[in-house]
C-alpha positions in Angstrom: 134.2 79.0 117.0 133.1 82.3 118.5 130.0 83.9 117.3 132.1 87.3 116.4 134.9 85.3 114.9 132.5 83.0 112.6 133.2 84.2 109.0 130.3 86.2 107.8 128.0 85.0 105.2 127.0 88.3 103.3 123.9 89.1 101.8 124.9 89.4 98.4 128.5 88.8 97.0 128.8 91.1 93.8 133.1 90.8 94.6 132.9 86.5 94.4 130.9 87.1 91.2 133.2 89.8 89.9 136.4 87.5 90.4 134.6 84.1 88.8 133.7 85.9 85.9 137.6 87.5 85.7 138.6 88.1 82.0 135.7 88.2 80.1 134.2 91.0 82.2 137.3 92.8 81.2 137.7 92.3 78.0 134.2 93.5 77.6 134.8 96.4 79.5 138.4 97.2 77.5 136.6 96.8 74.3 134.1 99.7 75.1 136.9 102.1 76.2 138.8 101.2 73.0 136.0 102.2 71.1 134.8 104.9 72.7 131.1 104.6 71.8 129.8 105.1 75.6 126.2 105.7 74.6 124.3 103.5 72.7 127.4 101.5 71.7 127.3 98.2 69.8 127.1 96.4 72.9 123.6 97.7 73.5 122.2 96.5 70.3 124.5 93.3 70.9 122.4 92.9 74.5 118.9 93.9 73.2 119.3 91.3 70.6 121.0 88.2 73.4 117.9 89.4 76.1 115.0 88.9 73.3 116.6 85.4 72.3 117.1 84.4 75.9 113.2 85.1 76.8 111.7 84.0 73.9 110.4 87.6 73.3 110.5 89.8 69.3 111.5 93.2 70.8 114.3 93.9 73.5 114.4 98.1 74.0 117.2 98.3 76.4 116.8 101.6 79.0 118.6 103.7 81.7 116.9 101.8 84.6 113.8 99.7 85.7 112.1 102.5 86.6 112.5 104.7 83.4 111.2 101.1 81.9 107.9 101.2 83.7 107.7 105.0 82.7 108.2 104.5 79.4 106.0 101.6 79.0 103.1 103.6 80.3 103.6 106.9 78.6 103.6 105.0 75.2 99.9 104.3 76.1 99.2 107.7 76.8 98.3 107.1 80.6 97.8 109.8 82.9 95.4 112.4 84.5 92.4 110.6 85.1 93.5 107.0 84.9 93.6 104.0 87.5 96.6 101.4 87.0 96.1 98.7 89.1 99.2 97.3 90.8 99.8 95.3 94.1 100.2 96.9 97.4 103.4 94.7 98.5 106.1 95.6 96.3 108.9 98.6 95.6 107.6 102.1 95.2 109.0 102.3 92.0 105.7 100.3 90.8 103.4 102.7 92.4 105.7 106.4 91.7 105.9 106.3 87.8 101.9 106.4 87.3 102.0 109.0 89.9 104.6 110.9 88.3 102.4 110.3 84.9 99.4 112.1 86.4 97.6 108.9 86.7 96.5 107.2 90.3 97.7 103.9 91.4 94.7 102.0 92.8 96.4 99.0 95.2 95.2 95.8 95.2 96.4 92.8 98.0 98.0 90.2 97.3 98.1 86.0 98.0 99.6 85.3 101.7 101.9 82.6 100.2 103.0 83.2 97.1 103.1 87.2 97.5 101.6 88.0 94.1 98.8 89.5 93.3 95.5 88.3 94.5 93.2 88.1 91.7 89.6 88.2 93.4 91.2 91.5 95.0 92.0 92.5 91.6 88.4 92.2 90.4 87.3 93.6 93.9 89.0 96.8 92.9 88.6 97.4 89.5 84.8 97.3 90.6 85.5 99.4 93.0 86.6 102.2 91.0 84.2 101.5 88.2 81.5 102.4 90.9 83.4 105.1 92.3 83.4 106.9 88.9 86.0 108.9 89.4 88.8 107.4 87.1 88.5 105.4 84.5 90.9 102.1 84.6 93.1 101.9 81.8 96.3 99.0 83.2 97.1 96.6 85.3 100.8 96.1 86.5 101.7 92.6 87.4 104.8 92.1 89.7 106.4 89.0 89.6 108.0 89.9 93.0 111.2 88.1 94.4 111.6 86.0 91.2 108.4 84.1 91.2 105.6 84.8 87.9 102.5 86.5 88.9 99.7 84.5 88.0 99.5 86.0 84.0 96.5 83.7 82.9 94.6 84.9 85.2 96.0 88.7 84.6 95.3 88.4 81.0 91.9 87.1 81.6 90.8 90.2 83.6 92.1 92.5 81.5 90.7 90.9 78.4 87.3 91.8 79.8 87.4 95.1 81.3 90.0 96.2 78.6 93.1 96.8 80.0 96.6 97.1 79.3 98.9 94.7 81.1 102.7 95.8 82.0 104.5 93.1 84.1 106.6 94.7 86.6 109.8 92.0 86.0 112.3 94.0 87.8 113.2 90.8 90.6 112.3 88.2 88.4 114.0 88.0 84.4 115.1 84.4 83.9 112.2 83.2 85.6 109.4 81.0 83.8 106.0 80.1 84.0 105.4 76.4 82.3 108.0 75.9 79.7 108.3 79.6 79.3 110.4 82.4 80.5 109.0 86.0 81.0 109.2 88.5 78.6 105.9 88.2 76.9 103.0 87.4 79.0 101.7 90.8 79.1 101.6 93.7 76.2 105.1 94.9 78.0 107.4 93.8 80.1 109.7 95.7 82.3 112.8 94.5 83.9 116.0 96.1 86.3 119.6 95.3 85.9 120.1 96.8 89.3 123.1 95.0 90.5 121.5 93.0 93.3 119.1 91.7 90.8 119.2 88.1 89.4 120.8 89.7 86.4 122.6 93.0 87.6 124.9 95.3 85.8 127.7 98.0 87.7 125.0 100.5 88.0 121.2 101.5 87.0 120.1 99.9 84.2 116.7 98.5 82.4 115.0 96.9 79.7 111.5 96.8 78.3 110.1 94.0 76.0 107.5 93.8 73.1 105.8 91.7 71.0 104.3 94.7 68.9 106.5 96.5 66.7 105.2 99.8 67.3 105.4 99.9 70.6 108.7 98.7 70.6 109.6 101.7 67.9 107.8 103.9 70.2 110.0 103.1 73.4 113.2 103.6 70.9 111.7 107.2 70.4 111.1 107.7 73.9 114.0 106.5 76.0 115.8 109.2 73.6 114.0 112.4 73.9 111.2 111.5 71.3 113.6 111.6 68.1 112.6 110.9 64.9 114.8 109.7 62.4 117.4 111.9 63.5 118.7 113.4 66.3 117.2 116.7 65.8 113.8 115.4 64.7 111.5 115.8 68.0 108.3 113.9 67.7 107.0 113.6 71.3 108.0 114.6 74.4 110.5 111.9 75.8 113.0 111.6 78.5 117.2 110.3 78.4 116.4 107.0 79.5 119.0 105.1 77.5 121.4 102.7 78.9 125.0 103.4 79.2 127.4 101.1 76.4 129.5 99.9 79.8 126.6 98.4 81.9 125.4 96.5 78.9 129.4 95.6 78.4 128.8 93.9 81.8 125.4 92.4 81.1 126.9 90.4 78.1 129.6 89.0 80.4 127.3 88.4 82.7 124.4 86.6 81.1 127.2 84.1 79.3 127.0 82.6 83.1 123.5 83.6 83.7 121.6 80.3 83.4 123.8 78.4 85.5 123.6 80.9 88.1 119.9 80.6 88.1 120.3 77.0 88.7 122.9 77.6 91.6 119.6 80.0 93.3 117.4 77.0 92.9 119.7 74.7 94.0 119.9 77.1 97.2 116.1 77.6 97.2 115.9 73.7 97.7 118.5 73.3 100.9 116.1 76.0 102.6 113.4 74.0 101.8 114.0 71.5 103.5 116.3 72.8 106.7 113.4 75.3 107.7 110.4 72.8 106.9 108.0 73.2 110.0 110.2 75.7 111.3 109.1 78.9 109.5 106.7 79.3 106.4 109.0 78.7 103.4 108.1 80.4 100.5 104.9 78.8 98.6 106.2 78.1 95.1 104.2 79.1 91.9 102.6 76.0 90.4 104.4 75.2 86.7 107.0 77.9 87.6 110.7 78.3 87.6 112.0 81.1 89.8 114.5 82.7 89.2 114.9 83.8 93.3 116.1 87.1 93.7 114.5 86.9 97.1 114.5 83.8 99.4 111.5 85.6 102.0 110.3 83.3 105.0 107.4 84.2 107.0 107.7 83.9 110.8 105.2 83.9 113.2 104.8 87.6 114.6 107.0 90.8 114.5 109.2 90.1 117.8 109.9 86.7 116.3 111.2 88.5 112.8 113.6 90.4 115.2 114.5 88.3 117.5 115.4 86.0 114.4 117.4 88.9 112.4 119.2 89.8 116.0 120.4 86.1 116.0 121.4 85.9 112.3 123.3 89.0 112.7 125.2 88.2 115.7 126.3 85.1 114.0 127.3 87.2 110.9 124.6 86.1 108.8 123.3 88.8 106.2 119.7 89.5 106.1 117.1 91.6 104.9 113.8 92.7 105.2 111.3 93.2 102.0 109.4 95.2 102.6 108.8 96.2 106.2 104.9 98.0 105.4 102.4 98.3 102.5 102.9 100.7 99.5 99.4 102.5 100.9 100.7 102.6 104.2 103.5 104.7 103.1 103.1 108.9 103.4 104.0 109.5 99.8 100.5 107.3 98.8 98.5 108.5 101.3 96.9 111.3 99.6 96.2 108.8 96.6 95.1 105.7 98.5 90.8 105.4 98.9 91.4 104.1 102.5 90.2 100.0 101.3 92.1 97.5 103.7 94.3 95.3 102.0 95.1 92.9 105.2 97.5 90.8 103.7 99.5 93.2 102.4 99.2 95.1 105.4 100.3 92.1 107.9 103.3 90.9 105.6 105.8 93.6 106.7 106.1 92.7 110.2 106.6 88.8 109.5 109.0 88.4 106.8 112.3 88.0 106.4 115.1 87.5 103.4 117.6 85.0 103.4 120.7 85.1 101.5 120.6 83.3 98.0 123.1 84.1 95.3 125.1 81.7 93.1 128.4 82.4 95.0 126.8 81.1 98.5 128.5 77.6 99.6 125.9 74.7 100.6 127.7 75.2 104.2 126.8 78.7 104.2 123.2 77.9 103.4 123.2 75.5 106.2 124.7 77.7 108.2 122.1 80.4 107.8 118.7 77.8 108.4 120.7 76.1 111.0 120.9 79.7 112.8 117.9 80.9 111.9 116.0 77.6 113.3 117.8 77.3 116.4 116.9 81.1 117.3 113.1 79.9 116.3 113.1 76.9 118.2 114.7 78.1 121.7 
């Protein structure tokens, strides 16, 4: 068959998904428009409740997005002007804008060349960095368990147990994931996570939650993601923001996480054929000892930038669907440049021109995911 003619394999298949899950998602969404209740329905506190069982965690505050998640988590501990929040250098820039947004500075910190989290000894490298520099004082650390995987959280925890910090995991690729035995949702004081619809668990539209073990910071994101309201509408106790999600995407959500652990198992599953098609052919992701990934984001490593493209022209010619996350460093971006101290973070900074993303959702066929390596090593290999 004709390379223009071969079917194409897309990225990510939100319409195969759609059609599997048929009536249910339906009848979810029917039942909303029956009742009318379009904010802050019963499905939300249906959700928040079915997320908090599903990770393991007390507190579910459902939110408008995984942005407005990290915000609110961070304004809840008063963080702002005159603050360093730690956070790695090789993720979205949604990590990096809220504390900048808040007033405070985002101090980046590189991260492991295999697993892509963050690098601990960096970590420590920095916060003594700043400590020295004397101009901020450190007040968190934001983990990112980037393309499904767990950052290391021990470790995390550990640091921030010494020098006093509050710890927000960044979960925004990664819910479902688990790190030995247990899935994420409480390994730091907060976690955030995105129901962006390309995400392991996506809804139709922006969408977010944030997780708790404490009950007043759970109460406090309640009064936050709602304008700062007191008991009633009309009582304003802080300044807030409308960060609350929308009755239909959590309609979605519920019809969607009834199938969610299977389809976590179909990623795996995926993850595995890659594994061992591209073995010695390009550097397969490095997986997180004692974790379960929840792969939002299959990312091989090839050997220079002209072999990345020469890879993704291939792939593309053959109708594959690829992507590239992310193509340079959050402080190599203008809108950080001002904030950034100028400290090389090489891994970080050599990533971008290497990797590449691979499809993986539970609607690929194990002939599409051979179809895909096979491509992808025959244009390495020639």
């Amino acid at each position: 068959m004709d390379a223009v003619t071969l079917p194409p394999i897309p990225f990510l298949d939100l319409k195969a998904q759609q059609a599997r899950l048929g009536p249910g998602l339906r009848q979810r969404l029917d039942k909303v428009l029956a009742h009318g209740q379009f904010i802050l329905g019963p499905e939300v506190t249906e959700l928040e409740g079915k997320l908090a069982a599903f990770c393991g965690a007390k507190h579910c505050v459902t939110v408008s997005s995984g942005t407005d998640a990290l915000q609110i988590a961070l304004m809840a501990e008063g963080i702002g002007r005159g603050n360093a929040v730690f956070l790695p250098a090789f993720t979205y820039t949604a990590t990096a804008e809220v504390p900048l947004l808040l007033g405070a500075t985002p101090v980046f910190v590189d991260v492991d060349p295999r697993t892509f989290q963050i690098d601990l000894a960096s970590l420590r490298t920095r916060i003594a960095q700043v400590k020295q520099a004397g101009k901020l004082k450190p007040r968190a650390i934001i983990g990112v368990d980037l393309f499904g995987q767990p950052a290391d959280w021990a470790g995390i925890r550990a640091i921030a147990a010494e020098e006093e910090l509050f710890t927000l995991d960044d979960c925004a690729q990664s819910f479902g994931a688990a790190q030995d035995g247990d899935r994420l949702g409480k390994a730091a004081d907060a976690t955030a996570t995105s129901f962006f619809p390309s995400k392991p668990l996506g809804a139709y539209g922006d969408g977010g939650a944030l997780f708790t073990e404490s009950d007043e910071r759970a109460a406090l994101y309640r009064s936050l993601r709602t304008h700062g309201e007191g008991t009633t509408r009309y009582e304003v106790l802080r300044i807030g923001m409308n960060g609350r999600l929308d009755t239909m995407q959590a309609a979605v959500l519920l019809a969607k996480l009834e199938v969610f652990e299977g389809e976590i198992a179909r990623r795996e599953e995926i993850s595995r054929i890659y594994d061992a098609e591209l073995a010695g052919v390009v550097e397969t992701p490095a997986r997180v000892p004692g974790a379960q990934s929840a792969w939002a984001v299959y990312s091989v490593l090839l050997r220079d930038t002209a072999q990345r493209e020469a890879a993704r022209a291939a792939l593309q010619a053959a109708n594959v669907g690829n992507a590239v996350y992310y193509p340079r460093a959050l402080h190599q971006q203008p809108a950080y440049a001002a904030c950034h101290d100028g400290a090389a973070l090489p891994v970080a900074e050599s990533l971008g021109g290497r990797i590449l993303a691979l499809p993986i959702h539970p609607d690929l066929t194990d002939d599409q995911a051979l179809r895909t390596a096979a491509t992808l090593r025959e244009a390495v290999t020639a």
